[in-house]
C-alpha positions in Angstrom: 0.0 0.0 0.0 2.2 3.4 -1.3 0.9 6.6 0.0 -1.2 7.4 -3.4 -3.0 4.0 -2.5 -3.6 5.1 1.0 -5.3 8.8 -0.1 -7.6 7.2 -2.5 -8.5 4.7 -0.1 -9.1 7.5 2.5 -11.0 9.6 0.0 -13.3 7.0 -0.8 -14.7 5.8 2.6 -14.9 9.5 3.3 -17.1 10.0 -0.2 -18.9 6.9 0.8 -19.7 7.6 4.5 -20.7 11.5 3.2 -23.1 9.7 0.6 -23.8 6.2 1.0 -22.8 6.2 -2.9 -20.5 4.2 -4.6 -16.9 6.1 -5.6 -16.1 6.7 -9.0 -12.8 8.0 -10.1 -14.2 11.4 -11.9 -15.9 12.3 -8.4 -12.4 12.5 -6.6 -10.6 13.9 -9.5 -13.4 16.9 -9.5 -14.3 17.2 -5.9 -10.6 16.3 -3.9 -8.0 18.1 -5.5 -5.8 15.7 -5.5 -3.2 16.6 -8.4 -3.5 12.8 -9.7 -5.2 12.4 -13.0 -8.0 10.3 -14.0 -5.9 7.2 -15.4 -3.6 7.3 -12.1 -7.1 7.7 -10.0 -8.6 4.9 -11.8 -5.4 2.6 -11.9 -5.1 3.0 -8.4 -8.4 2.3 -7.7 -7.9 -1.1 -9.5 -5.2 -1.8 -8.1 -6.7 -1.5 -4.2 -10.1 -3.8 -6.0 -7.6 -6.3 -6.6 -6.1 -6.4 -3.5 -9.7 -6.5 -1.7 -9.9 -3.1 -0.2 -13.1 -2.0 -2.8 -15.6 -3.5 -4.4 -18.1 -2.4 -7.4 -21.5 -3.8 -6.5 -22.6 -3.7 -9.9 -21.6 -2.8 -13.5 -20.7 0.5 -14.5 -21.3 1.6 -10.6 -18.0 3.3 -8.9 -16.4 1.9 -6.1 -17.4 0.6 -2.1 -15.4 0.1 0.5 -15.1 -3.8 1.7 -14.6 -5.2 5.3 -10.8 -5.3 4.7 -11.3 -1.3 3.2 -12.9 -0.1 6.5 -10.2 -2.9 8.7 -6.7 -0.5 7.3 -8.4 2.8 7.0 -9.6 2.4 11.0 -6.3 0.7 11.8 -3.7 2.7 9.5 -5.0 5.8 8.1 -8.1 7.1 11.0 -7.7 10.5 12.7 -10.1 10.6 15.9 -12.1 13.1 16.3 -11.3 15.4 19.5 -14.9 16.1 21.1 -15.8 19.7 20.8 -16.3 21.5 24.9 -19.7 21.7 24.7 -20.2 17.9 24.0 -17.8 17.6 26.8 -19.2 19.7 29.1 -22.2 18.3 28.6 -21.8 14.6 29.2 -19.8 15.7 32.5 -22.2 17.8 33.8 -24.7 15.1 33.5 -22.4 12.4 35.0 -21.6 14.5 38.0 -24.9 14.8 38.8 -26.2 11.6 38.3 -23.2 9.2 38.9 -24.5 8.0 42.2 -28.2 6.7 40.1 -26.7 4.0 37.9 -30.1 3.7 36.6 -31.0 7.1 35.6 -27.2 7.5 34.3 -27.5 5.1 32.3 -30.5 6.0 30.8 -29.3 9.7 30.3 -25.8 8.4 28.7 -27.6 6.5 26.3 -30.2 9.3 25.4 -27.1 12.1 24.9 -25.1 10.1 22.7 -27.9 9.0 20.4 -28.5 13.0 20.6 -24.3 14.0 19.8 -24.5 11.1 17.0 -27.4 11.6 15.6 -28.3 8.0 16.4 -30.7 5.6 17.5 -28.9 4.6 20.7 -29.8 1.7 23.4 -28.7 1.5 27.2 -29.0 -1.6 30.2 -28.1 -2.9 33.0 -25.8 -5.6 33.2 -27.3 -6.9 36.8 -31.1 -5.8 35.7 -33.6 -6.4 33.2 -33.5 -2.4 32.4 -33.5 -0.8 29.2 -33.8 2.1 27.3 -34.1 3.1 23.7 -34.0 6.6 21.8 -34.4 7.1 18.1 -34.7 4.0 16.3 -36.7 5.6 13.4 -33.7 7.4 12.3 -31.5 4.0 11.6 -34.6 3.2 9.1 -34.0 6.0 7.3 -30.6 4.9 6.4 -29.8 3.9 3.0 -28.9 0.9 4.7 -31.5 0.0 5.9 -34.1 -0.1 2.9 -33.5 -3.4 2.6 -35.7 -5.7 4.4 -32.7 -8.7 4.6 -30.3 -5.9 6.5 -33.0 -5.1 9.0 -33.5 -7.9 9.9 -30.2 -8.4 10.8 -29.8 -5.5 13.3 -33.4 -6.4 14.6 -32.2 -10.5 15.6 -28.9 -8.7 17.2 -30.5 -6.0 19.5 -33.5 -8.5 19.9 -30.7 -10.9 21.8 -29.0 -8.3 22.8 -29.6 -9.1 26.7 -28.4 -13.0 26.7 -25.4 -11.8 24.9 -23.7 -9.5 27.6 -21.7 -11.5 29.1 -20.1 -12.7 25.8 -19.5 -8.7 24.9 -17.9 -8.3 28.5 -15.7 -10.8 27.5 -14.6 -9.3 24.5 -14.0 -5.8 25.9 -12.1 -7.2 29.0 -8.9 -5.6 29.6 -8.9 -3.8 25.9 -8.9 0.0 25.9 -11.0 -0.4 22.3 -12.0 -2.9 19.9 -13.3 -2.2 16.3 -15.2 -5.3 14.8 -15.9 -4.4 11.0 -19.1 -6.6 9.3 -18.6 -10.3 9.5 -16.0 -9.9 12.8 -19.0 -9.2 15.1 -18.5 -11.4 17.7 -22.1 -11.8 18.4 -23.9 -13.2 15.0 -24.4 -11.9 11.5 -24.2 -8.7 10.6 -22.5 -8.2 7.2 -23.3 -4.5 7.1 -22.8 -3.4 10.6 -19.9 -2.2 12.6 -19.2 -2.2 16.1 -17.0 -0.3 18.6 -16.7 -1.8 22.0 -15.2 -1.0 25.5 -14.8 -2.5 29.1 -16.0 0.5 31.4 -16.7 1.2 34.8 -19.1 2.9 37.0 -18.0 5.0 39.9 -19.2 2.3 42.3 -16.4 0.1 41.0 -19.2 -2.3 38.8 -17.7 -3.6 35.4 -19.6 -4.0 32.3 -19.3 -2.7 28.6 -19.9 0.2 26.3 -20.4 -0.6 22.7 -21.4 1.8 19.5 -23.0 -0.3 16.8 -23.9 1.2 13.1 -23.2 1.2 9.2 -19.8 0.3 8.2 -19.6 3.6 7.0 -19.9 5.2 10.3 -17.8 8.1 11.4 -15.6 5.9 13.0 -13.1 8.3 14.6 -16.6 10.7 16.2 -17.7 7.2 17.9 -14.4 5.9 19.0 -14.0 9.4 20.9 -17.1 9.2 22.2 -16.7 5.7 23.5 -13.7 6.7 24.8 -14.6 10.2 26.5 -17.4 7.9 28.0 -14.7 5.6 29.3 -12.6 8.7 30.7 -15.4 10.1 32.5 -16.6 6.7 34.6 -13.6 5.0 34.7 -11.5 2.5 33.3 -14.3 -0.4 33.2 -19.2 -0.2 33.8 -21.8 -2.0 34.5 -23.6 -0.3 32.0 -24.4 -1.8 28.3 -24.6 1.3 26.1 -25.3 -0.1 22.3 -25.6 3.6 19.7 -26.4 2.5 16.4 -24.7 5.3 14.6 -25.8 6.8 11.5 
């Protein structure tokens, strides 16, 4: 991967998570101002199809990113996106006031995020049947998510959502982050979902996980920051599940 392979790369997930369209070479040659021409542009982009990082869903379409795409753009080439002071401010404030009410915190974590993501965003209670949803007409309106088949995909994993817990506090044990991209998520099929996941903790020592679950073509380095300003704030582990299904 030379640096040229690495910029178009870049360029198309950030056209594709701006759109939900697929890339072709004459939109990043007009719209990037790149100084590569069109036959380096679209050699380039063969060469990174060959190699698995894109894919053209169908004939004369431009380009989508694959699972591998999404893999080395969040592990090589992501910047993560500091968290403006009011979005700070704001999740502290309501921690500080509520951190001693793990259910109402919980709840009001869940209901800000979906709010700073534009999301439809879920919260529970590890040790409790308690949970909250905010938003979830606004993942249909995805793209996405016009397809019946990819629906019911998201539906079957938030559906089980509680008897699989434990298995995501397994999987965020000890790690400060974990990115699973489509078919790496640990809990089932999901093809065109990502997930971000975290071991946090509440202030009353409890352990548990946040997790951010959307598109593949989320805004992945927004959510890691706010999974991991979340983090900051309680602690370094929580017995709060907090799923966002980003948009």
């Amino acid at each position: 991967m030379t640096e040229r392979h690495e910029t178009i790369l870049s360029t198309i997930i950030k056209e594709y998570v701006s759109t939900a369209t697929p890339v072709g070479s004459s939109i990043i040659v007009k719209k990037y101002k790149l100084g590569l021409s069109s036959a380096t542009v679209r050699n380039i982009m063969k060469d990174l199809e060959q190699a698995g990082y894109i894919f053209q869903p169908h004939i004369s379409a431009g380009r989508v990113p694959t699972d591998k795409g999404y893999r080395y753009f969040v592990d090589s080439l992501m910047q993560e996106r500091e968290l403006g002071k009011g979005e700070q401010r704001a999740l502290q404030t309501e921690v500080l006031k509520l951190k001693a009410e793990k259910n109402r915190l919980a709840k009001t974590m869940a209901k800000m995020l979906a709010s700073m993501s534009d999301s439809v965003a879920l919260s529970g209670l590890i040790d409790s049947d308690a949970v909250w949803d905010f938003g979830m007409s606004k993942l249909l309106e995805q793209p996405e998510f016009k397809e019946t088949d990819h629906v019911c995909q998201v539906a079957s994993l938030l559906e089980h959502i509680d008897e699989n817990i434990n298995k995501l506090s397994e999987q965020a044990e000890n790690k400060e982050i974990d990115v699973y991209i489509g078919g790496e998520n640990p809990l089932g099929r999901v093809e065109h979902c990502s997930m971000i996941i975290s071991g946090i903790e509440f202030p009353s020592g409890e352990k548990g996980v946040i997790a951010v679950v959307g598109p593949k073509r989320m805004r992945y380095g927004k959510n890691i920051s706010l999974v991991k300003y979340v983090k900051k704030l309680l602690g370094s582990g929580s017995l709060v599940l907090l799923l966002i299904i980003v948009l």
